[in-house]
Wavefront OBJ file of the C-alpha trace (Angstrom):
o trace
v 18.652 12.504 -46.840
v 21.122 11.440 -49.131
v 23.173 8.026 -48.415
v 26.433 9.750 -48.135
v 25.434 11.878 -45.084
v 23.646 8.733 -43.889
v 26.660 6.811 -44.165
v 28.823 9.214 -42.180
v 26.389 9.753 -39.645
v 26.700 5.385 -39.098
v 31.016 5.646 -39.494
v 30.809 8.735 -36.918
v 28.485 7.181 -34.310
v 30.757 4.015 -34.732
v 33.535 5.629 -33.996
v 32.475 7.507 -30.390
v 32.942 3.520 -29.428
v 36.347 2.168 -30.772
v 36.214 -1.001 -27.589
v 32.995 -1.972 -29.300
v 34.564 -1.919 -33.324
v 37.936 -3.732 -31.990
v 36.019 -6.778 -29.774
v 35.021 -8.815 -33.249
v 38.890 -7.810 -34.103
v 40.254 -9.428 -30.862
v 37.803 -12.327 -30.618
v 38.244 -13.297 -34.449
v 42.403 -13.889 -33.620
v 42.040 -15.392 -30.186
v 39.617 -18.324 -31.552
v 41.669 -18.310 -34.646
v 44.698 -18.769 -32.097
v 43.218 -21.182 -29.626
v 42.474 -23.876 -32.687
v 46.520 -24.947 -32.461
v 46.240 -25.577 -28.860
v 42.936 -27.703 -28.877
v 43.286 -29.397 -31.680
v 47.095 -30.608 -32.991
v 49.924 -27.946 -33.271
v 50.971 -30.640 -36.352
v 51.133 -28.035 -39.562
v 49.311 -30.848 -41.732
v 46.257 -31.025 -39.758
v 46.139 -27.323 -39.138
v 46.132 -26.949 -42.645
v 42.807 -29.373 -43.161
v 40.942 -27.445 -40.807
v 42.512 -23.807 -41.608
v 39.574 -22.744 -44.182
v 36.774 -23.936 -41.667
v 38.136 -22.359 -39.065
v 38.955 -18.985 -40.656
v 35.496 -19.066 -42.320
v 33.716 -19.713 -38.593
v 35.217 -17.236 -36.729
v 34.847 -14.918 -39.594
v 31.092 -15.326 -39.423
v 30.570 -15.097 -35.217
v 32.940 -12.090 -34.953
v 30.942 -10.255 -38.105
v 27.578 -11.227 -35.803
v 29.368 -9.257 -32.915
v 29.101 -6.111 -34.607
v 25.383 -6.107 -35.604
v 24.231 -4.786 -32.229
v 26.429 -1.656 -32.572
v 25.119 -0.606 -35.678
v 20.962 -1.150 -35.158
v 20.655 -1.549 -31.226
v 21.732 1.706 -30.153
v 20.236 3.759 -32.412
v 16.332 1.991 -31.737
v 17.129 2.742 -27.970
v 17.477 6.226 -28.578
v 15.024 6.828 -30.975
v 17.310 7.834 -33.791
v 15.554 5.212 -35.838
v 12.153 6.154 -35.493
v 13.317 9.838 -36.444
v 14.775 8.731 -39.621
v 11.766 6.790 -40.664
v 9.313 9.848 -39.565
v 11.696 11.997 -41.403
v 10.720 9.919 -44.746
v 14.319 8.228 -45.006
v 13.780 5.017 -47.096
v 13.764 2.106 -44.839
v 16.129 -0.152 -47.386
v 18.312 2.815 -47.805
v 18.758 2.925 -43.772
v 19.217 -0.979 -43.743
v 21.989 -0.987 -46.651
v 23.999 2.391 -45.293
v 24.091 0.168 -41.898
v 25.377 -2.829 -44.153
v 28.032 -0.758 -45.840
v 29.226 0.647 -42.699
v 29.438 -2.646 -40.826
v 31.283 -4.074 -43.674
v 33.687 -1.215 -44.028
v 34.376 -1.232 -39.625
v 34.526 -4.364 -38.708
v 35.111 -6.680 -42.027
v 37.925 -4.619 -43.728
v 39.920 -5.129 -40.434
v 39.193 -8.738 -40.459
v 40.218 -8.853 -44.205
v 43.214 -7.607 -42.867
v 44.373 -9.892 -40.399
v 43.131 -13.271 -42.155
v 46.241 -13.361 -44.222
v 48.409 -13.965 -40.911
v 45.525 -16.001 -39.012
v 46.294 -18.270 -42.508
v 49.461 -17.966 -42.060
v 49.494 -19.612 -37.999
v 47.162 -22.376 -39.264
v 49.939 -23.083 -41.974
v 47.445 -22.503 -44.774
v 49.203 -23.440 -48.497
v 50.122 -20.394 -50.105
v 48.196 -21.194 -52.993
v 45.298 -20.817 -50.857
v 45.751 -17.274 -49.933
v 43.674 -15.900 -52.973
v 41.218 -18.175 -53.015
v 40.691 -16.779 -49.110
v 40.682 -13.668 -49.772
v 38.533 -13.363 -52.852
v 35.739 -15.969 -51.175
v 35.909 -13.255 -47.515
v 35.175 -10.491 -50.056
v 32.201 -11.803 -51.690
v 31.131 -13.336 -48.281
v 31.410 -10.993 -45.521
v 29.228 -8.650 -47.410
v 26.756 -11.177 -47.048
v 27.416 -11.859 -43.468
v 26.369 -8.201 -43.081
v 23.397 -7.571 -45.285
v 21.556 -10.820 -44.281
v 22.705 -10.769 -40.603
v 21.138 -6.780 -41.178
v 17.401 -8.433 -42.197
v 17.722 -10.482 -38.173
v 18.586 -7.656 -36.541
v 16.113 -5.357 -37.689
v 13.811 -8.189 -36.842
v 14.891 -8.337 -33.450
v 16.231 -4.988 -32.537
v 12.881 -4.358 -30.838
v 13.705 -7.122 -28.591
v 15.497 -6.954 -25.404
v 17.027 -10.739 -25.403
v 17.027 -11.171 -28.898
v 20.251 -12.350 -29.574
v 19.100 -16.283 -29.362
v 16.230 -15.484 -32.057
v 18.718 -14.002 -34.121
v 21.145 -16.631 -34.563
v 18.079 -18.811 -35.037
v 17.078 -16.420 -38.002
v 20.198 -15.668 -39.594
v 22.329 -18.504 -39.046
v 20.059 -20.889 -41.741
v 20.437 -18.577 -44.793
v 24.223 -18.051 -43.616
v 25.448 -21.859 -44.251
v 25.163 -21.956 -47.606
v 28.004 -19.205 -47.777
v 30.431 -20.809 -45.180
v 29.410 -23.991 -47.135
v 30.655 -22.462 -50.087
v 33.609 -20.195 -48.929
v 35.345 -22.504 -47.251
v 34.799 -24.989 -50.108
v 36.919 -22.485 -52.352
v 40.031 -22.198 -49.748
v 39.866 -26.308 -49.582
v 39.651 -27.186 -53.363
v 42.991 -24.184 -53.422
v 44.811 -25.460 -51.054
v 44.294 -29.185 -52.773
v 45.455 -27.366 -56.234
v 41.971 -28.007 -57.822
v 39.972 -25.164 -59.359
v 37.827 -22.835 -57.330
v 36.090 -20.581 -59.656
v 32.594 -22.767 -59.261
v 32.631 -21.942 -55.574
v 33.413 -18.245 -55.992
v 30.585 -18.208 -58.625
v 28.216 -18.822 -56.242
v 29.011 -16.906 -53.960
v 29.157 -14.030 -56.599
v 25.883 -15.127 -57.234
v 24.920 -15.461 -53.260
v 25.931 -11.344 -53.122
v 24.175 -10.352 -56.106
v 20.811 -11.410 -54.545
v 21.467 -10.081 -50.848
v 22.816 -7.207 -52.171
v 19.273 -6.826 -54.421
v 17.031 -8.309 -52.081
v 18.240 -7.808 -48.443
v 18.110 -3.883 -47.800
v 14.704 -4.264 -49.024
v 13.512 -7.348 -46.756
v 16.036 -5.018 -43.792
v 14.360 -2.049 -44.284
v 10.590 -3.789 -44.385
v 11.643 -5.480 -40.864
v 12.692 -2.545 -39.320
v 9.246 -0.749 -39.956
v 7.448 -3.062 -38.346
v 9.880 -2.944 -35.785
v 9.328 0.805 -34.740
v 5.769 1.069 -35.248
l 1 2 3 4 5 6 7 8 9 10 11 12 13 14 15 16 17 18 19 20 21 22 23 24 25 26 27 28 29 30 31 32 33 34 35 36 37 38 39 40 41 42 43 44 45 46 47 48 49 50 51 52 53 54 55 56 57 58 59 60 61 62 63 64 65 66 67 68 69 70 71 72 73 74 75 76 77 78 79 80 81 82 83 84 85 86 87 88 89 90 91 92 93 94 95 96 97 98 99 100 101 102 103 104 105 106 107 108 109 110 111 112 113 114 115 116 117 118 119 120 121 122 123 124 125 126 127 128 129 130 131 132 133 134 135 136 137 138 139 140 141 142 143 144 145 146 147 148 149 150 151 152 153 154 155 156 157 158 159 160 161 162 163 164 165 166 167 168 169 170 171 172 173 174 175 176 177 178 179 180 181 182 183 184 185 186 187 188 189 190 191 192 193 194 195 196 197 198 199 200 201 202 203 204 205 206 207 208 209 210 211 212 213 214 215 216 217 218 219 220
């Protein structure tokens, strides 16, 4: 089976449940949102914590999403037909990947420039945010993709998963947001977005691999 049909089988399934693809949407710009209210509606200390905040609530709404993509298809068995049906493993993780990047993080790509924009991020910031979400939300998706096909087997297995995935996600945030802060400060960010350049090279290399491994053991 080729990845193309693959990948339109995930984008069609997807979209039979639009409530499920626009909940990481909606919860991603009412914790962006709430941050004003808690913390100090002052545009100066909005903008300190802007990159952190973005960055965060980037990362829980992408883990939102993983259970549409995996969970549903190992209760119904479509998984186990795919592997019986000789469909690589790593080719099944990484057409899940793509699709959860393309469904859930291209929307949030899309509203991050006005979430900036409420938390009175510095214009000169904008790129730096952008250009760090792209390299990082793939990331958020491939690794968060080796946890869930961990735990898919697992009725409760959302605490495990955060407790797998959330350890090997740090160093992105870590580095992400570091990017928007040293832009927004006028210093240079290209060390940061090296990284994580470097960060999605190796997920992208390693993780459908390490996925697909997981998710044998899973359905066995």
């Amino acid at each position: 089976m080729s990845a193309t049909i693959l990948l339109r089988r995930e984008l069609r399934i997807a979209w039979r449940r639009p409530t499920d693809l626009l909940n990481p949407i909606v919860f991603f710009i009412i914790v962006v949102s709430l941050f004003p209210f808690a913390v100090s509606p002052e545009p100066d200390d909005l903008a300190k914590i802007a990159p952190g905040v973005i960055w965060v609530a980037a990362l829980f709404a992408n883990m939102l999403t993983l259970d549409i993509f995996y969970r549903s298809d190992f209760e119904d068995g479509s998984l186990e037909q795919l592997l019986l049906a000789r469909v690589s493993p790593a080719q099944i993780a990484m057409t899940k990947a793509l699709a959860q990047w393309l469904l859930s993080a291209v929307p949030l790509l899309i509203c991050t420039p006005l979430m900036a924009m409420m938390l009175h991020l510095p214009e000169d910031a904008y790129l730096a945010l952008m250009l760090s979400l792209l390299l990082g939300t793939p990331i958020f998706c491939l690794i968060g993709g080796i946890g869930m096909s961990l735990t898919v087997a697992l009725r409760r297995g959302a605490v495990l998963l955060a407790l797998l995935v959330m350890p090997l996600l740090i160093p992105v945030l870590i580095f992400g947001a570091s990017a928007v802060s040293a832009a927004a400060m006028g210093l240079p960010f290209n060390g940061q977005l090296a990284l994580l350049a470097a960060l999605f090279v190796l997920s992208i290399t390693l993780a459908p691999f390490a996925a697909g491994a997981a998710l044998k053991v899973s359905c066995s």
